[in-house]
C-alpha positions in Angstrom: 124.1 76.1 81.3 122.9 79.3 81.9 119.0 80.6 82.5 116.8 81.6 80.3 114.0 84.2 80.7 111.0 85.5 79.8 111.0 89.7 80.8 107.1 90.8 81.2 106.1 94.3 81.4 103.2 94.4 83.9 100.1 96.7 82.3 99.0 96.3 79.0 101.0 92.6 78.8 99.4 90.7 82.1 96.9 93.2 83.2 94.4 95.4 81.0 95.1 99.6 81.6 92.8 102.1 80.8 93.3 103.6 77.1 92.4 107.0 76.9 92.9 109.5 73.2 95.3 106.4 72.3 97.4 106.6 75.6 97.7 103.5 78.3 97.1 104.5 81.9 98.1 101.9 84.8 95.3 101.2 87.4 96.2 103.6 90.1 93.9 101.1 92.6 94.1 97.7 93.9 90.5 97.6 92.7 90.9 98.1 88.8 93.3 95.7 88.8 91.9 92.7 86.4 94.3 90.4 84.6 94.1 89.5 80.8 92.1 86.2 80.4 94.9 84.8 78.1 97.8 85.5 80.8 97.3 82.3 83.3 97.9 79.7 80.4 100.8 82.2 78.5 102.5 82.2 81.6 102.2 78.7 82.7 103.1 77.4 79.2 105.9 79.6 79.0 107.1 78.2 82.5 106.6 74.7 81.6 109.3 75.5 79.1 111.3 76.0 81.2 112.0 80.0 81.3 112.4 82.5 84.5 109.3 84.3 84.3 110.2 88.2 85.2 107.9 91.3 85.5 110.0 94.9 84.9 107.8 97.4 85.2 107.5 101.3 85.6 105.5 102.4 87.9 105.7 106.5 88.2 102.6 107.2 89.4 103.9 106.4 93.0 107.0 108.8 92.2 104.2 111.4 91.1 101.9 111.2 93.9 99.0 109.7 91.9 99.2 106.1 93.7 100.2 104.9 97.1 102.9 102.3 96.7 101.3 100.2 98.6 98.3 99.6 96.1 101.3 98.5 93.3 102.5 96.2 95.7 99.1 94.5 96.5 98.7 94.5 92.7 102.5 92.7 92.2 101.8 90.2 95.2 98.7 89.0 93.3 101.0 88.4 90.3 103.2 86.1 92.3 100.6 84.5 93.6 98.1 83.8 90.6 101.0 83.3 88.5 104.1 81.4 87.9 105.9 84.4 88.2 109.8 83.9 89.6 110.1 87.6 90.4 108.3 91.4 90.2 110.8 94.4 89.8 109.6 97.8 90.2 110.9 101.2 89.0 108.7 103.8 91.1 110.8 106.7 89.9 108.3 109.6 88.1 110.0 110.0 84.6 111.9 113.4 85.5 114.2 111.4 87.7 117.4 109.8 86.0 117.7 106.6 87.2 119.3 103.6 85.7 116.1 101.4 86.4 113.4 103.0 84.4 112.7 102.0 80.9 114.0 102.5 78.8 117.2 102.1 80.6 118.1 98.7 81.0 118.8 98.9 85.1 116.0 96.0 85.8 116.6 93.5 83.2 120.9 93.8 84.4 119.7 93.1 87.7 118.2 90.4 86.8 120.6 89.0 84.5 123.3 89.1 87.1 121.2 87.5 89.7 120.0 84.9 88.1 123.0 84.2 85.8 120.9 84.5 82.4 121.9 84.3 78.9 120.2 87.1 77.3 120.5 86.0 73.9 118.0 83.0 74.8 115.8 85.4 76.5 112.7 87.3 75.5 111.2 90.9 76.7 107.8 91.4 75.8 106.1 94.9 76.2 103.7 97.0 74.9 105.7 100.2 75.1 108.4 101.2 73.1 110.4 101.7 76.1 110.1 98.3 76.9 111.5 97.1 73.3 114.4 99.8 73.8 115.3 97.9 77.4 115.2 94.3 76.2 117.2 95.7 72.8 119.8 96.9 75.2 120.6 93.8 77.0 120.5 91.7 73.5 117.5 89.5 73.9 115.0 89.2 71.2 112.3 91.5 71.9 108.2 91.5 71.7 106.2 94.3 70.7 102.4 93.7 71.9 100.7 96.2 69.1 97.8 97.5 71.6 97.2 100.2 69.1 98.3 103.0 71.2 99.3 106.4 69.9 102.4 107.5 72.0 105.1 105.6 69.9 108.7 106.6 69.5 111.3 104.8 67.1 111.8 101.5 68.0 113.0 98.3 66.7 111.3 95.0 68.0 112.1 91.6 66.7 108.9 90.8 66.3 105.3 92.0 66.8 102.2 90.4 68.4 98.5 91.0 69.0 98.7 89.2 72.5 100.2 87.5 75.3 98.9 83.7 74.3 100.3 85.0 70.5 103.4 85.6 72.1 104.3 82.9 74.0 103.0 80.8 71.2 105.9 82.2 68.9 108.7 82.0 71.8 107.4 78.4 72.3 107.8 77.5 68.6 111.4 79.1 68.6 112.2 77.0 71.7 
């Protein structure tokens, strides 16, 4: 049978982002870098369940100069090792550059399908963008708005619509 997986955008689903006039901004330090209370017993529950646990996230800020790479990787390692996470892809492209792996192109999640031989229509992408929803609606797994009340939407469609991670993984697990 084939996998089944759980994609994560990183800030604003696992880690808490700085909201300013209604728009998210990624820690740009090591330092800011503080993890939603509610993400250790999502992520292990959602594990338990059996799913691949996958972070896709944008990161431009490195492509734009405004953070060393190195202080997104020290933030990913801490995901894997905090976290049941199975694997961190990163897209460090600025969002003037066209390639296949920034959301809301689907270049991360295909990646992953291949590798790890998923079925995407028994998968999940949860985000707080509406990039994120446009990636996982792409590959044809059921999609996971996280409504963080931010003010730079475009049209999107999610399959459904959450406050949180715990209320997230609640509804996945309930499906399951």
């Amino acid at each position: 049978m084939r996998s089944k997986v759980v994609f994560l955008d990183r800030d604003g689903v696992l880690n808490s982002t700085r909201v300013e006039s209604g728009k998210s901004f990624a820690p740009t330090h090591y330092k800011d870098f503080h993890l939603f209370e509610e993400t250790l017993p999502a992520t292990v529950a959602l594990k338990k369940a059996g799913f691949l646990l996958v972070v896709v996230t944008n990161q431009p800020d490195v492509g734009n100069g405004i953070t060393d790479c190195s202080e997104v990787k020290k933030m990913n390692e801490h995901l894997i090792e905090v976290l049941p996470i199975d694997k961190v892809k990163v897209c460090f492209h600025s969002q003037t550059d066209d390639c296949h792996c920034r959301k809301p192109r689907p270049g991360l999640l295909l990646e992953t399908i291949k590798e790890y031989n998923i079925d995407p229509h028994r998968s999940f992408m949860i985000g707080d963008r509406w990039s994120d929803v446009q990636a996982g609606n792409a590959v044809n797994c059921s999609t996971i708005f996280l409504e963080r009340g931010y003010s730079d939407h475009e049209e999107f469609s999610a399959d459904y619509v959450c406050r949180n991670l715990t209320e997230a993984a609640r509804f996945i697990l309930n499906l399951n």
